[in-house]
C-alpha positions, 0 to 999 in steps of 0.5 A: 897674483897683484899688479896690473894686467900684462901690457900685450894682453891689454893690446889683445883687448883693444884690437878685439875691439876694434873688429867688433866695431868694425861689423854693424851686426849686433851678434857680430859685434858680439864676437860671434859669427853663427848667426841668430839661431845658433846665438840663441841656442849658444847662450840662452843656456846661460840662463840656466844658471838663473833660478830667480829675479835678480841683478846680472852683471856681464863682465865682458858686456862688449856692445850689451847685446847679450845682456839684452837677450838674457833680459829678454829670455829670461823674460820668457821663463818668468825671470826678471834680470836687471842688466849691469855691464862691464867692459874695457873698451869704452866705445863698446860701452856707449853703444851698451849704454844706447842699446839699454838706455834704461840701465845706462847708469849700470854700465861701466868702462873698467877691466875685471882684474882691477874694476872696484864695483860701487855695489854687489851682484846676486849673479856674475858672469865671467868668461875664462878668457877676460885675464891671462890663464894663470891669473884665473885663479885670483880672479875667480877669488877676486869675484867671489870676494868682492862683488858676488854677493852672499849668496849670489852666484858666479856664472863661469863661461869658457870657449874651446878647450879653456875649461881646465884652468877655472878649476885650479881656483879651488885653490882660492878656497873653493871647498867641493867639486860636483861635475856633470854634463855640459851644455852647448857645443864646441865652435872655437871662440864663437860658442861658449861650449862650457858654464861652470857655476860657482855659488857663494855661500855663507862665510865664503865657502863656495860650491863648484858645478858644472853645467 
């Protein structure tokens, strides 16, 4: 699938935010409303899908509160994550970029569909929902062609029910799928209840795993 994203679904971006702009709370401005301990138990399993030192770049980065979490409880388990940001609104990328003023250089302004990245990363972090459902499939092709890194790895997030439709990008050239239990629990958009991780292989071939 080419072209642009559809102009409603961009619409549907900028309204979102615009509400989290409107909280002041960190987590809220994040998109959740469970509340510290629920943020932590909800998204520190994404850590899960980190085994070792290496760049994150967090596609839908938002305010960059995750991204600073992740760095910090990665931290805690002997992991050191350097943080890389992309989101499409721009405000939510200048408050990232004041959140982590080290890494402000790694922050950028872009949707996932069309952003050319200036480098690779070893781990990619995705949410289903960043593009229309039936454009997912190209997008997981996109990610793993063009800005996961030979060997690195695509961390797949989905809310609700939206697990299914990642699975249709094997038709993109994903060669195994090896499923499992998954972690978290289901809260609507609040709680990423579903991680799929994807790794990139040598000559493109890709494992599938569900976490």
């Amino acid at each position: 699938m080419r072209g642009t994203l559809p102009e409603s679904f961009l619409q549907e971006l900028a309204e979102l935010e615009e509400s989290y702009l409107r909280e002041s709370d960190p987590i809220r401005q994040s998109g959740f409303g469970g509340g510290p301990a629920r943020w932590r138990a909800e998204r520190e399993p994404l850590l899960d899908a980190i085994d070792a030192d290496g760049d994150l770049l967090d596609t839908c980065c938002a305010n960059g509160y995750l991204l600073e979490c992740l760095v910090e409880w990665g931290r805690e388990r002997g992991i050191a994550i350097t943080p890389h940001g992309l989101d499409l609104g721009a405000r939510l990328v200048e408050l990232a970029r004041k959140r982590l003023p080290l890494h402000a250089a790694n922050l950028h302004v872009g949707n996932t569909w069309e952003w050319e990245p200036p480098r690779r990363y070893r781990y990619v972090y995705a949410l289903t929902d960043c593009v229309p459902v039936e454009y997912l499939p190209a997008l997981v092709t996109r990610l793993l062609g063009r800005i996961v890194e030979p060997g690195g790895r695509l961390i797949l997030g989905a809310y609700g029910s939206r697990l299914a439709p990642p699975l249709a990008a094997r038709r993109g050239g994903l060669s195994r799928l090896d499923t499992g239990a998954c972690r978290g629990t289901r809260d609507g958009r609040g709680s990423a209840d579903h991680v799929v991780r994807l790794d990139r292989r040598a000559g493109g071939r890709s494992i599938v795993r569900m976490m």
